[in-house]
C-alpha positions in Angstrom: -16.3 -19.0 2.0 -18.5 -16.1 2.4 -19.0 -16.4 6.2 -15.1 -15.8 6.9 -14.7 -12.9 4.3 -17.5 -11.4 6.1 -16.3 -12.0 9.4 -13.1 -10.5 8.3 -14.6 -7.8 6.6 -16.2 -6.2 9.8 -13.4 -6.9 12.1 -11.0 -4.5 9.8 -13.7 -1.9 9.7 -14.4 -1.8 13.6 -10.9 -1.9 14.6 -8.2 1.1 14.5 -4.9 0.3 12.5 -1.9 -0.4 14.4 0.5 2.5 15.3 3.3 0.7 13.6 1.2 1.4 10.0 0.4 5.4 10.9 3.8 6.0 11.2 4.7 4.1 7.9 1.9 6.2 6.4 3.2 9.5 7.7 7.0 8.9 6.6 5.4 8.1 3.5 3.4 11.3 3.2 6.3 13.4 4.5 8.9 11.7 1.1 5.9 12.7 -0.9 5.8 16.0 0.4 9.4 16.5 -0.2 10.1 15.1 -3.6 11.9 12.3 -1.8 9.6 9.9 -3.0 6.7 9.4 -6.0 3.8 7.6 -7.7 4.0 5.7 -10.5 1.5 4.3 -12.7 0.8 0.7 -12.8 2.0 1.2 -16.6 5.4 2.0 -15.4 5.4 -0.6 -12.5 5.0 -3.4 -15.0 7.5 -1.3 -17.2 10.2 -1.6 -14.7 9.4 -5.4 -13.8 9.8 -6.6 -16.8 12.6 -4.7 -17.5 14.5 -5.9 -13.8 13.6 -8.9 -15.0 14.3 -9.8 -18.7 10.4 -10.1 -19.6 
């Protein structure tokens, strides 16, 4: 199991990402920037989840 993770492993750090996920990146930087989007802490994720979901 070690041989593929390692395999993998190097591949993802010699390779560029795709466009597709530095312009998600960017529209994500530019809501931050704006207020249009924010952070949360893992806290409140699990907050909300159980809440949206009766736990």
């Amino acid at each position: 199991m070690e041989v593929p993770r390692q395999n993998m492993s190097e591949r993802n750090t010699n390779s560029d990402p795709p466009n597709w996920h530095r312009e998600y990146l960017a529209d994500r930087e530019k809501a931050l920037a704006s207020g249009e989007d924010v952070f949360i802490t893992l806290d409140e994720l699990e907050a909300d989840l159980r809440s949206e979901f009766g736990l």
